[in-house]
Each structure stands twice: as C-alpha cells, then as structure tokens.
C-alpha positions in Angstrom: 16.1 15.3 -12.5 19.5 14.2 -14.1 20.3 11.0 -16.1 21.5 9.2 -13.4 18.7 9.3 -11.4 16.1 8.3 -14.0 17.7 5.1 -14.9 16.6 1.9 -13.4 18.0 0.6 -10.7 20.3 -2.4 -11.9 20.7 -5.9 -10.9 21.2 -6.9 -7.4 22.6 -6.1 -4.5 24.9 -7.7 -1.8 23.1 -8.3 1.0 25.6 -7.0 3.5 25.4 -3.7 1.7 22.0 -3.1 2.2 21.0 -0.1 4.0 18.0 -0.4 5.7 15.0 2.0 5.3 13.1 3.2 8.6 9.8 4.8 9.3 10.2 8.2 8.5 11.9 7.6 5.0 9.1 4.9 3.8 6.1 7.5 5.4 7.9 10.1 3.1 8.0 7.9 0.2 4.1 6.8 0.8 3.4 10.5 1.3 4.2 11.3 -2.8 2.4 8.2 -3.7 -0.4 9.4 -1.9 -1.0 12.4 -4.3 -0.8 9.9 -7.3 -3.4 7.6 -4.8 -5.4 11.0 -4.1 -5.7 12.2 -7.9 -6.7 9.0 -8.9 -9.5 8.9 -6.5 -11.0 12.6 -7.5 -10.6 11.3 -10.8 -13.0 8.3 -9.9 -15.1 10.5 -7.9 -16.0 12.9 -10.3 -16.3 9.7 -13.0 -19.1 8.2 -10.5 -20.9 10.9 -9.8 -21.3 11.5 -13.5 -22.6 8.2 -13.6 -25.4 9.5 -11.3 -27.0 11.7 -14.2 -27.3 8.8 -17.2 -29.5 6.1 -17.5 -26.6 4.1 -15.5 -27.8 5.7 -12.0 -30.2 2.7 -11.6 -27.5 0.2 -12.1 -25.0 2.5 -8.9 -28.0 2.2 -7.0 -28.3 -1.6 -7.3 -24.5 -2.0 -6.5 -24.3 0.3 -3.4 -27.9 -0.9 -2.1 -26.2 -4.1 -0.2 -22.9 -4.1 1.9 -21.4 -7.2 0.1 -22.3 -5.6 -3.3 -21.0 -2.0 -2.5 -17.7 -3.3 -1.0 -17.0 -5.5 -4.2 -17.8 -2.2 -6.0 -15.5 0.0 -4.1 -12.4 -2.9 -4.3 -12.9 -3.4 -7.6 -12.6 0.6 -8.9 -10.5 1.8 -5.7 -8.4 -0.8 -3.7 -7.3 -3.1 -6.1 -5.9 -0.8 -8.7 -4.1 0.9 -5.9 -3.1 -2.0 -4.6 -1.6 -2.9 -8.2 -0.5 0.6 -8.1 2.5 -1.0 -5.5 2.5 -4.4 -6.8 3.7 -3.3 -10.4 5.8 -0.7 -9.7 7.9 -2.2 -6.7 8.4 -5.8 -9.3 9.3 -3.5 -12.4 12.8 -2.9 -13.5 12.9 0.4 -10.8 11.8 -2.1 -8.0 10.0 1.4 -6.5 7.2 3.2 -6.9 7.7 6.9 -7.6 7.2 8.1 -3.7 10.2 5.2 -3.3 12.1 6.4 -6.4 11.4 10.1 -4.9 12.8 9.4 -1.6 16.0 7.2 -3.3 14.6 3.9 -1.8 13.6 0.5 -3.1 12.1 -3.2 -2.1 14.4 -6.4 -2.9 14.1 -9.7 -1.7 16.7 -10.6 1.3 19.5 -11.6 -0.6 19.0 -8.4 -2.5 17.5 -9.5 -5.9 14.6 -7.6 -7.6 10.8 -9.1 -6.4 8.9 -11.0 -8.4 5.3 -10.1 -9.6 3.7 -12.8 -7.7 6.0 -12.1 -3.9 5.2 -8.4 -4.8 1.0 -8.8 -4.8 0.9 -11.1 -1.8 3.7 -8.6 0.2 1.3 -5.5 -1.0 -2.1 -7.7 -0.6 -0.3 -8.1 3.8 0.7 -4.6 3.5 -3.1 -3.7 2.7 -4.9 -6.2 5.1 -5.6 -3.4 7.5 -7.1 -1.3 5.2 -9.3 -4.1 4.2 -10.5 -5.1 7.2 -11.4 -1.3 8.1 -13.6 -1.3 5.1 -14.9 -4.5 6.0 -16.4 -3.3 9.2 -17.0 0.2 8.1 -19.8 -1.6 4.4 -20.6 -3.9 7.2 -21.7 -1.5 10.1 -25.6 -1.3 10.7 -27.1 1.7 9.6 -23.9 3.1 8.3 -23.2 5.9 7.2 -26.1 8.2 8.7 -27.1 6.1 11.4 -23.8 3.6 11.9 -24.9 1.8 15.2 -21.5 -0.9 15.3 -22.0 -4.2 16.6 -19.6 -6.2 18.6 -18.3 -7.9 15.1 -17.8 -4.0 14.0 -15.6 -3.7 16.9 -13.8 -6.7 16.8 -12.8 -5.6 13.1 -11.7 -2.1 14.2 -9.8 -3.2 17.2 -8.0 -5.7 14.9 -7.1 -2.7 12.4 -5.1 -1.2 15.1 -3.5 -4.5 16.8 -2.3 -5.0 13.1 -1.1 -1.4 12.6 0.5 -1.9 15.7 2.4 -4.6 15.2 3.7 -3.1 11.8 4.8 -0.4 13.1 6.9 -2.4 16.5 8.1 -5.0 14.0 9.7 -2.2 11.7 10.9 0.2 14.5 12.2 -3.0 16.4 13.8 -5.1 13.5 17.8 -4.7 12.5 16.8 -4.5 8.7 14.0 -2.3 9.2 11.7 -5.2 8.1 7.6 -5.2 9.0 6.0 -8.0 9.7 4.7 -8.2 5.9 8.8 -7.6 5.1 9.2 -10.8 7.0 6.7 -12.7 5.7 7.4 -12.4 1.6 11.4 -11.7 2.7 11.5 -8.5 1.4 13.4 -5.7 2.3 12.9 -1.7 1.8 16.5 -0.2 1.4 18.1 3.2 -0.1 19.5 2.7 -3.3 22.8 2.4 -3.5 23.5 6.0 -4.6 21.2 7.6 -1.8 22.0 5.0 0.8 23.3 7.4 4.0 27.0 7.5 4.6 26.4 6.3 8.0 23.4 4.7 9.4 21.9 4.3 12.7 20.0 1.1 13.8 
C-alpha cells in the first residue's frame, strides 16, 4: 500500500463534491470487515469453549441457562464490541473502517465534516437494529435451539427483521446521495474519498 493511501483522510469536504457510495461498493467494503468480524468471533469461540473445561463451566451454564441472561452474554462479548468495531473506526481521524478504507470510501456528516463519536454509535446502534431484533426472537424462541417451536411474538420479530432490511436497502437504492434510512436519520453520508471517488458517476 503506498504513502498516500495510508494517510488519514483530512478535514472536510464540500458537500457538492461528494460522491455518493451505492450498494455494491458499501457490501464490498462490509465484506473485508467481515473477516476482521469473523476472526474475532473464532477467537471468542475457541476462548469460550475453553471456558467449558475450568472450574468456570458452572458460571457459562448459569449465564446461558435463561434467554434474558444468555442474550446479555452474547451482546456483551459479540455484538457490542463489533458494534464499536464501526463506531470507532468510522469517528477516528480515517472516518472508515478498514473494509471502507479497503474499498476508498468513508462516512461524513451532510455537509461533509468527520462524525462525531456520539452521531457514530447511534448511526451504527440503527445500522444494527436488525441484527438485534433477530437475536431477540431467535434467545427468545421456545424450545430453541433443538426444539425452536416460534410463537406469534417470534414471528412478529422476524418479519420485522426483513421489513427493516427492506426498507434499508429501498431507501439506499432509491436516495440521490445514496443515503439509508439510518444515513438519514444521524445525517451521515457514505462517500468515496476524494482520491477514489469515480470519474463519472451514475445516480
């Protein structure tokens, strides 16, 4: 990788030179980050299942005996430091995370500053809610996982996971700026940096 691209991405950008990132580019860029995201979780895998063979077994069995106990379990050592993951990353100096830097794009605020901390974990914390609620109804299904017999609730909760997805992917596909529904809501944009942006673009 040469000097230029390794430095930070620096200061702002005018807004009306913005280039908008579609689908395929931020799928791309979530597709290396996913290989940080899977290593981590073999990692955690292999450090729970260890777990399994001290004295400390007793204490994994209390926490994954009760749905409410084993979801707070598997947010707290899985989703939230994933979800940080994002948060951090997209609100440092590179305002990307390295599947972003990877693909040459990064998120900025709509008038094309660099995200704060606090916009960044409530635009990652909407980004996630999907995820979430799957999990929800997946600790929460009845007789789950050998004998998962969902109830209407479970339904409900799945059904919502792809009305939500749905509408991610209609707002993104449909929007001028290329902006999700979560975009919209912390007014954030995913852009190419201005070295990768493409020479000509197509709404």
């Amino acid at each position: 990788m040469g000097n230029q691209q390794a430095q930070p991405f620096a200061g702002s950008v005018a807004p009306g030179t913005l280039t908008p990132a579609g689908l395929w580019p931020r799928v791309k860029a979530f597709g290396v980050d996913y290989l940080f995201i899977a290593a981590y979780l073999i990692v955690l895998s292999g450090g729970v299942w260890g777990l399994r063979l001290t004295p400390l077994r007793s204490l994994l069995a209390t926490l994954y005996g009760a749905p409410s106990t084993a979801q707070f379990t598997d947010s707290l050592l899985f989703d939230i430091p994933v979800m940080l993951y994002f948060a951090l990353f997209e609100s440092s100096e590179w305002q990307a995370t390295p599947g972003k830097r990877r693909v040459g794009l990064r998120v900025v605020t709509e008038s094309g500053q660099r995200i704060g901390r606090p916009r960044a974990v409530g635009r990652i914390i909407l980004k996630f809610l999907p995820w979430e609620i799957a999990h929800t109804s997946i600790w929460h299904t009845p007789g789950w996982p050998q004998h998962a017999q969902p109830t209407q609730l479970n339904l409900v909760g799945y059904l919502a996971v792809y009305a939500l997805l749905g509408v991610y992917i209609v707002t993104l596909l449909t929007s001028r700026t290329r902006q999700t529904l979560y975009d919209r809501l912390t007014r954030t944009r995913v852009v190419y940096a201005p070295s990768t942006a493409p020479r000509s673009h197509a709404s």
